[in-house]
N, C-alpha and C positions, 0 to 999 in steps of 0.2 A: 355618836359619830365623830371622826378625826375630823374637823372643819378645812383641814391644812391637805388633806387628798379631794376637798373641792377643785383645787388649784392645779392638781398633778393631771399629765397624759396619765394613763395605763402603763406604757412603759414605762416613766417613770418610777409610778407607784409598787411597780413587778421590780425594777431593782433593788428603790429601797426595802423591801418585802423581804429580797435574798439575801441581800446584806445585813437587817436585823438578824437575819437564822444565822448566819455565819458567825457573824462579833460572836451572838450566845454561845454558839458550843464551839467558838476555835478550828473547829475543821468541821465541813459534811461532807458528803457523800451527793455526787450530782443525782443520784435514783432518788435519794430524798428530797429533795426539792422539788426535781422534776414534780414526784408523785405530790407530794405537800400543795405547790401551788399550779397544778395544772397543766404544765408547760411539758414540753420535749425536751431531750438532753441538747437538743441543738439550741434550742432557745434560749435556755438556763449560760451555754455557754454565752451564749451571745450577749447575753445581757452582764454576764461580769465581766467579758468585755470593756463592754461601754463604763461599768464602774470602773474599772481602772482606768480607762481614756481620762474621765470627769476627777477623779483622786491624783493623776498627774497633772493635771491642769488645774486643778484647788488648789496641789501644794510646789509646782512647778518642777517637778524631779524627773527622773527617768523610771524609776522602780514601780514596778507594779503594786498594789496592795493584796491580792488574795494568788495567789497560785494554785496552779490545777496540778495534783500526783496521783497517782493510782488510784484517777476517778474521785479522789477527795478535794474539796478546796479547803486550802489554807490559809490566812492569815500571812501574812510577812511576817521576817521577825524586824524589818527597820522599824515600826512602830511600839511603841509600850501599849500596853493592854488600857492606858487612862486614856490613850488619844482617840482610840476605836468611836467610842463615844461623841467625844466630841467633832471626828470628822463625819459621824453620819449625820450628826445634826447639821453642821455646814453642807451637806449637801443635801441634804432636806431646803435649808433656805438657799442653796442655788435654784432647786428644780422651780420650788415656789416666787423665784424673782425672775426665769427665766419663761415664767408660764405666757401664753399670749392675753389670757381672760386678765390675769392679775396687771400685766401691761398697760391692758384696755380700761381698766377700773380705774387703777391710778388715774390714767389720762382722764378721763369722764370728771376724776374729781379737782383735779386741776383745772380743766379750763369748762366744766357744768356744761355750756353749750359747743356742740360740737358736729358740723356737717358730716352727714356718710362719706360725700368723697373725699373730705379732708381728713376723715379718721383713716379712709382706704390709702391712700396716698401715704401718711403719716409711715404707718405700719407694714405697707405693701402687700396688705394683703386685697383680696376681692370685696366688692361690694357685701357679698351673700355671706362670708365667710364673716366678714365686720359683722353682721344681723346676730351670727348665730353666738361667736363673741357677748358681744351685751347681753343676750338674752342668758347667758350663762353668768352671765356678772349678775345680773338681776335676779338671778335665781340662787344665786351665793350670796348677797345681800336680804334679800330673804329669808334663807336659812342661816345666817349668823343674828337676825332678829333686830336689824335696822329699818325706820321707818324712812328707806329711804328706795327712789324709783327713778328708773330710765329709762323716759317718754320719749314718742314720737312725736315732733310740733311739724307738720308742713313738711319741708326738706332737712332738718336736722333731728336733734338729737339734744334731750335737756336732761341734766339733775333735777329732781323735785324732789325737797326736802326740807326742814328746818337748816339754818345753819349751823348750828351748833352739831347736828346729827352725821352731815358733811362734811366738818371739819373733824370730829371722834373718827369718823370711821377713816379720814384721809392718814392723821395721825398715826393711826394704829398701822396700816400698810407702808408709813416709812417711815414711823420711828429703829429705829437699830435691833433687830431679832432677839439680840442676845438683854435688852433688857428686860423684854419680858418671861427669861429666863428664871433671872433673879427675884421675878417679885410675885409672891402669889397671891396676893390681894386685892388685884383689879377688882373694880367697880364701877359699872357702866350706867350712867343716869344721862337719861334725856334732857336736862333739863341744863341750863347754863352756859357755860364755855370750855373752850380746852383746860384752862387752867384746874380747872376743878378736876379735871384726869388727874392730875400727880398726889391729889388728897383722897380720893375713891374711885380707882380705876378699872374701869373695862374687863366685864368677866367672861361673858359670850366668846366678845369677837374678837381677846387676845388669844384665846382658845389657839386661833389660827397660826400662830406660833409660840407660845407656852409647848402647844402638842410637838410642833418641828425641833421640840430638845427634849422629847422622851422618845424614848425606844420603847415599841410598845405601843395599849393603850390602857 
């Protein structure tokens, strides 16, 4: 499983979806997509849409990236075919820094204890919608295979976990995306302190972006 489409909406996940097929063959055909991933032609537009709204605002320009011609999209030609890559991964870690869950994680691990209506207030969102929030955090700390949890005490809201397993997994959601790029050696041991990440680091839960710069899986 992509651990890094725990953190995506749907829509998201359905752009970056179109846009891998795209980069791959340089131009499709909206019937193939449509039929490939389930969608209507209306959809399919809509949603490259939104990729270019998010690729003008990544890279501050006016030009769109993919064009629509005789029911084909296309690729631009203002980019080289090396950059393709690298702006889908950039916006793979937009959607995943822009997520609410990934938000709410962070915070949880910054400040461990945290009231409902301060988390509600914080974020703006609803009481109910905070609930459903953490429980989706806790179930994505779960499935990256941290021994770590997000209790109910009374009227708030705690971290319970070793601290060492705390501070690995806070690390890893804001260390810099593009390191874990570079290193494919992560190794994740419970035991010790951060330091010991940069000599055997994190293999599970860099997963979650090691994957946000492959195309693919």
């Amino acid at each position: 499983m992509d651990l890094w489409k725990l953190f995506l909406t749907e829509r998201q996940e359905q752009k970056l979806n179109l846009l891998e097929d795209i980069i791959s063959k340089t131009e499709t055909s909206i019937d193939e997509l449509a039929c490939k991933h389930s969608l209507t032609n209306r959809k399919v537009k809509s949603l490259i849409m939104q990729i270019n709204e998010d690729y003008i605002v990544e890279l501050n320009i006016t030009d769109s990236l993919i064009k629509f011609e005789n029911r084909l999209f296309r690729l631009s030609d203002i980019e080289t075919p090396e950059t393709f890559t690298s702006l889908y991964s950039s916006l793979k870690i937009q959607y995943i820094r822009q997520s609410s869950v990934f938000q709410v994680l962070n915070y949880f691990l910054k400040h461990r204890k945290v009231g409902m209506v301060k988390l509600s207030m914080q974020f703006n969102y609803s009481q109910s919608y905070c609930y459903k929030l953490v429980n989706k955090a806790t179930d994505i700390i779960r499935t990256i295979g941290v021994d770590c949890q997000i209790r109910k005490k009374m009227n708030y809201l705690v971290v319970e976990s070793k601290e060492s397993q705390i501070r690995v997994l806070s690390y890893i959601l804001n260390t810099h995306s593009s390191t874990f790029a570079e290193d494919n050696y992560y190794r994740y041991h419970n035991e010790k302190n951060v330091t010991r990440i940069k000599q055997e680091k994190l293999s599970r839960i860099t997963r979650v972006f090691m994957d946000a710069h492959k195309i693919g899986s």
